[in-house]
Kinemage of the C-alpha trace (Angstrom):
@kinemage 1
@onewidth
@group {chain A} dominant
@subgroup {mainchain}
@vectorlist {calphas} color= white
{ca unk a 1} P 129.492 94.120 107.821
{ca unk a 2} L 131.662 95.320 105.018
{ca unk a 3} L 128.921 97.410 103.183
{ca unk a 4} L 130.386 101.091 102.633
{ca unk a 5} L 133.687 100.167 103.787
{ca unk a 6} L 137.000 101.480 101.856
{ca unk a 7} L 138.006 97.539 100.504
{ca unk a 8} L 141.500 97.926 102.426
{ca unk a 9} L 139.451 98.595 105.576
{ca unk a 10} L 137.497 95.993 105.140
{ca unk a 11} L 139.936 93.637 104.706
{ca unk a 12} L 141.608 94.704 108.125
{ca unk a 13} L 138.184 94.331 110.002
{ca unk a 14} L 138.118 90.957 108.088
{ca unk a 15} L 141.807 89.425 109.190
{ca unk a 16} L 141.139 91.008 112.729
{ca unk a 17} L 137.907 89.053 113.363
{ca unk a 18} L 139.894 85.898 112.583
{ca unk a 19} L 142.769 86.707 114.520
{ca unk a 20} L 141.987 90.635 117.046
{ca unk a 21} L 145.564 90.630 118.074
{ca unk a 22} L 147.299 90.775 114.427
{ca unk a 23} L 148.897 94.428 113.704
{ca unk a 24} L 147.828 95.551 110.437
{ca unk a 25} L 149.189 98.435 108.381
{ca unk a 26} L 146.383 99.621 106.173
{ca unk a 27} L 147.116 102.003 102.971
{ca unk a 28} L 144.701 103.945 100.679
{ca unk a 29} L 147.035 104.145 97.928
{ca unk a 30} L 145.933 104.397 94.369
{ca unk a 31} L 149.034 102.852 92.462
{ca unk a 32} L 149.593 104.864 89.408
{ca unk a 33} L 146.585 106.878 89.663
{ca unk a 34} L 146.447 110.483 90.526
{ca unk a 35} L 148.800 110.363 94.086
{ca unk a 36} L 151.884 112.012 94.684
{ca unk a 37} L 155.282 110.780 94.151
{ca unk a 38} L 155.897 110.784 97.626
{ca unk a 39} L 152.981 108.137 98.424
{ca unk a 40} L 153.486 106.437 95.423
{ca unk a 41} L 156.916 105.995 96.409
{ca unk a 42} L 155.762 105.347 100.600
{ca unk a 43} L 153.428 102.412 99.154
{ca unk a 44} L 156.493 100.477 97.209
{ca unk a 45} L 158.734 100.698 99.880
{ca unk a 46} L 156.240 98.915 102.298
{ca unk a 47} L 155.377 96.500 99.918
{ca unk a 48} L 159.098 95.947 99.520
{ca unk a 49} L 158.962 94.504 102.679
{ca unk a 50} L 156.678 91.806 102.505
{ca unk a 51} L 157.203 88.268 102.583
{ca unk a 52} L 154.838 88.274 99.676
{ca unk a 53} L 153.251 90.103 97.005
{ca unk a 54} L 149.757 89.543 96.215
{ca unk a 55} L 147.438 91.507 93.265
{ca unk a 56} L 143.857 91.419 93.377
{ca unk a 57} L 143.045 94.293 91.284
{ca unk a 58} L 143.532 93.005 87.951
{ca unk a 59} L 144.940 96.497 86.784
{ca unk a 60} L 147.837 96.342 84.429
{ca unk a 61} L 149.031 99.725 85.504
{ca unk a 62} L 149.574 97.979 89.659
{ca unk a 63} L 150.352 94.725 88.176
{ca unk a 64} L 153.470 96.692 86.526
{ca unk a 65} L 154.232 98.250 89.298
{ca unk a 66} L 153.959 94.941 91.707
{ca unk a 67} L 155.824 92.960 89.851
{ca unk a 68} L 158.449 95.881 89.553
{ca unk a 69} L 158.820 95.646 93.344
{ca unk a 70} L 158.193 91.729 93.449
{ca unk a 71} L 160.785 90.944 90.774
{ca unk a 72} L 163.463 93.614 92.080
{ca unk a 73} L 163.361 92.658 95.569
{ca unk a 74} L 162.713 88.875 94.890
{ca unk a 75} L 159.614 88.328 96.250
{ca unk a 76} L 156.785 85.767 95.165
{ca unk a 77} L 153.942 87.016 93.944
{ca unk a 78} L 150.327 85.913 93.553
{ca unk a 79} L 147.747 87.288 91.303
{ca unk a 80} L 144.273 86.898 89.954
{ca unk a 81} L 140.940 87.834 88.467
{ca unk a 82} L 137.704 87.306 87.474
{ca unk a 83} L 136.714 86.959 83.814
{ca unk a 84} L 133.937 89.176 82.801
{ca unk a 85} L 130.486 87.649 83.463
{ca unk a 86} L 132.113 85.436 85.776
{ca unk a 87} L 132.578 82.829 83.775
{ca unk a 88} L 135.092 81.852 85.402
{ca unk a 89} L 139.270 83.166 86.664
{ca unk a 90} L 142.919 82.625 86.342
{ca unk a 91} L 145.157 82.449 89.390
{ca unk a 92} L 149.390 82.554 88.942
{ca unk a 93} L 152.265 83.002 90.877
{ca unk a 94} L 155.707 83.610 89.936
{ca unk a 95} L 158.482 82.725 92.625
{ca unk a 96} L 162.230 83.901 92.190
{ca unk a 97} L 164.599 81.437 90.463
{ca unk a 98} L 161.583 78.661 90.074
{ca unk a 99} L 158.835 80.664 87.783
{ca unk a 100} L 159.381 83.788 84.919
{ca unk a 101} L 159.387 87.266 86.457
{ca unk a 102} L 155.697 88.783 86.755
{ca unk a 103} L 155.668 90.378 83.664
{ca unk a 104} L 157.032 87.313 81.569
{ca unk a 105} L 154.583 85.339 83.788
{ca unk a 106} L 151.760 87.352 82.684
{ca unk a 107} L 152.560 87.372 78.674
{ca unk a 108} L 152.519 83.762 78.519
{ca unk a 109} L 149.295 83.970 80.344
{ca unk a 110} L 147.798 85.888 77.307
{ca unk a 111} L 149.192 84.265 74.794
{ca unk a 112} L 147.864 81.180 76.062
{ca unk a 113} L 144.670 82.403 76.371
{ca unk a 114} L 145.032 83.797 72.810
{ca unk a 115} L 146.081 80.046 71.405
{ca unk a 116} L 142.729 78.659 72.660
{ca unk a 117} L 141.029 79.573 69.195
{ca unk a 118} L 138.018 81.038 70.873
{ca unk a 119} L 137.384 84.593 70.742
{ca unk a 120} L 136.562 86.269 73.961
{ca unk a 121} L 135.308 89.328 73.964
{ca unk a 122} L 134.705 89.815 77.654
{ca unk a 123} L 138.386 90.834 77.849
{ca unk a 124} L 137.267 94.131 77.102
{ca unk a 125} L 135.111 95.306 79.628
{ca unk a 126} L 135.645 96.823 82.323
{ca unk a 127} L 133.291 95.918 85.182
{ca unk a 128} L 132.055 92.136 85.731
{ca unk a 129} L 129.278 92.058 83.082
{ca unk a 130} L 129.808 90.200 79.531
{ca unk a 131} L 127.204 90.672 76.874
{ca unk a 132} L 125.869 88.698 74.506
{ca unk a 133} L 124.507 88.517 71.291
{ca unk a 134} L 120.818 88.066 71.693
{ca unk a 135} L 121.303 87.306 75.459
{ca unk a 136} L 120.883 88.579 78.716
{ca unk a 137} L 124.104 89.941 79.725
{ca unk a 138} L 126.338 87.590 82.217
{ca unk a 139} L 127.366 89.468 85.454
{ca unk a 140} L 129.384 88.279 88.241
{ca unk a 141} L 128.411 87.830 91.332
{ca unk a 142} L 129.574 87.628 95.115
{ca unk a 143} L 129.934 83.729 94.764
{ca unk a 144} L 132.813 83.831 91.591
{ca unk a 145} L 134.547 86.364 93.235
{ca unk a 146} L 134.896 84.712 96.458
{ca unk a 147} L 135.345 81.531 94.627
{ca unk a 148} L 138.742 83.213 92.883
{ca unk a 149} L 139.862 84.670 95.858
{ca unk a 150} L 139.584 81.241 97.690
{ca unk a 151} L 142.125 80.293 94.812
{ca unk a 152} L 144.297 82.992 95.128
{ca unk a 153} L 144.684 82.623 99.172
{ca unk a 154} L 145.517 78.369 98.636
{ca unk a 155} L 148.354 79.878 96.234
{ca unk a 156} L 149.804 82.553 99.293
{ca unk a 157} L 149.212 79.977 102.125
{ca unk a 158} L 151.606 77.341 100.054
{ca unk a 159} L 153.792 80.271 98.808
{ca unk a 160} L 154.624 81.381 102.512
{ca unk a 161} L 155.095 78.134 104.865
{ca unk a 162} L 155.780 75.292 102.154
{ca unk a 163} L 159.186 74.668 100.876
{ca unk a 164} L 157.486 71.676 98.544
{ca unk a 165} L 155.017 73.422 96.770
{ca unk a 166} L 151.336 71.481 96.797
{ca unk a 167} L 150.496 72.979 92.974
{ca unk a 168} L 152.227 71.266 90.305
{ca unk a 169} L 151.593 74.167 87.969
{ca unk a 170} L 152.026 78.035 88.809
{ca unk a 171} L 148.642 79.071 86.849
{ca unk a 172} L 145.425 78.014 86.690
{ca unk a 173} L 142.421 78.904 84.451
{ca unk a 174} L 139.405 78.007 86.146
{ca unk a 175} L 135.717 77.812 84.844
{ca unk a 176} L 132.673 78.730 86.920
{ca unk a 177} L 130.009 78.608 83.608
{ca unk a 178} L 129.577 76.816 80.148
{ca unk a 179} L 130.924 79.593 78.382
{ca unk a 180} L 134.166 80.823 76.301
{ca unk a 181} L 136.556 77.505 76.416
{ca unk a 182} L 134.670 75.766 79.924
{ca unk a 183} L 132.281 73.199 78.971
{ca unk a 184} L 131.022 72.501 82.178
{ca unk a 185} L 131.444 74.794 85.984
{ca unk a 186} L 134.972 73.547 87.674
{ca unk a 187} L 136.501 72.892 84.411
{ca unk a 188} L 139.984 73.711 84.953
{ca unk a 189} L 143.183 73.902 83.357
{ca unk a 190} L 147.026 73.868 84.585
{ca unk a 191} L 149.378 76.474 82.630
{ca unk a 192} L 153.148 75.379 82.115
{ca unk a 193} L 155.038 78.163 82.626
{ca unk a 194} L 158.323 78.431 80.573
{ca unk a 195} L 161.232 79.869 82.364
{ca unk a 196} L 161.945 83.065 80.834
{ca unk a 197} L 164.295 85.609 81.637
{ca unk a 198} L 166.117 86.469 85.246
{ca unk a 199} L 164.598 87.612 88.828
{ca unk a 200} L 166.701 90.842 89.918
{ca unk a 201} L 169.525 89.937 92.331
{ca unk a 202} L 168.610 91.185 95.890
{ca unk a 203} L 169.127 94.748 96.460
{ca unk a 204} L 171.663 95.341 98.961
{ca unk a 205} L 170.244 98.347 99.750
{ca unk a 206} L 166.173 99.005 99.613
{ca unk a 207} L 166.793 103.227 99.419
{ca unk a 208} L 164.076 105.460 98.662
{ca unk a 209} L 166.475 106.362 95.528
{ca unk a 210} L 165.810 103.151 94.385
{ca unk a 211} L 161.974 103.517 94.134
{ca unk a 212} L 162.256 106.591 92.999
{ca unk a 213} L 164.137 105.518 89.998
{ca unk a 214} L 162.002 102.973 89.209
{ca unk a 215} L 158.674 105.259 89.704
{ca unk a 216} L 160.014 107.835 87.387
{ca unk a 217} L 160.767 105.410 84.585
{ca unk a 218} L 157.323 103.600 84.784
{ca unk a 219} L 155.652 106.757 84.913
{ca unk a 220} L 157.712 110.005 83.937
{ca unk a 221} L 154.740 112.024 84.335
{ca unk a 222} L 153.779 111.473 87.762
{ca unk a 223} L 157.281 111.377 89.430
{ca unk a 224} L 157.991 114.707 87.920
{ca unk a 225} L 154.925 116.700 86.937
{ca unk a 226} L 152.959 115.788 90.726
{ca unk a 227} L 155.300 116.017 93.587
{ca unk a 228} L 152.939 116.141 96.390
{ca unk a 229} L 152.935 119.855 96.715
């Protein structure tokens, strides 16, 4: 029932089947893409005022900008992906006070993934297919992807109504195929997390200033060059 929908419309039909009566706000918003200012700045603001933070796009450009917001504001935040080929995914979260910031979050993330002493070159591409030498490429399908966003909404449930947290460790790497590091689907392994750096103290005051500031120093270009007229 999803097939041609906008993915942010789809996930409104989706939440409203489960539950008709939920009020959903619903942005098209390309962070950091070619939007004005103005929206950029709209979309920050509302996600300034969520209980959570969660990135599914696996774009470093949003994931800057999300964490930005998530760190500033002190908000938990939730992220994942799938590897190319679907070989498999990495969920993480970063709470204030308890995990690094994001961005911290997300560098020991790669540099543990860089200490494995495997190469993997399906970091570089930019859909869900992973070639190989001599092979038929790897693609990934519905099933990984729904597999790592199973993961992902485990993480926000506990993040949101559990004091005690149910996941020992705030990152997960996950496997889904023999391939890269797995040896076997469902191979898994926890991430320690090293606390690193502070969270933001709570802005007392949320102003439209505020985002603007922090647009125009993550991307000069934008905040001054496309203003919305």
């Amino acid at each position: 029932r999803s097939i041609g929908l906008n993915k942010p419309d789809a996930v409104k039909a989706r939440i409203q089947d489960i539950n008709p009566s939920v009020d959903v706000s619903v942005r098209r918003t390309l962070l950091g893409g070619q939007e004005s200012s103005a929206s950029t700045e709209a979309a920050l603001q509302s996600i300034a005022g969520c209980d959570v933070v969660i990135d599914a796009t696996a774009d470093a450009t949003i994931f800057n900008l999300c964490s930005a917001v998530a760190k500033n504001c002190r908000i938990p935040m939730i992220w994942g992906e799938v590897f190319a080929g679907g070989v498999g995914g990495i969920v993480a979260r970063a709470r204030p006070d308890i995990d690094p910031a994001p961005l911290s979050a997300r560098r020991q993330l790669v540099a543990w993934c860089a200490g494995q002493g495997v190469p993997w070159t399906g970091k570089e591409s930019e859909a869900y297919d992973l070639s190989r030498d001599d092979a038929p490429p790897l693609v990934a399908d519905d099933t990984e992807v729904t597999t790592m966003a199973a993961h992902i909404t485990r993480f926000s449930i506990d993040a949101l109504i559990r004091e005690e947290t149910i996941f020992p460790h705030s990152a997960y790497v996950v496997g889904l195929r023999k391939e890269w590091i797995f040896n076997a689907p469902f191979e898994t392994f926890p991430i320690v997390l090293e606390p690193e750096g502070t969270w933001r103290p709570l802005a007392s005051d949320r102003s439209s200033a505020e985002l603007t500031a922090l647009i125009g120093e993550l991307f000069p270009n934008v905040s001054e060059g496309n203003n919305g007229s």
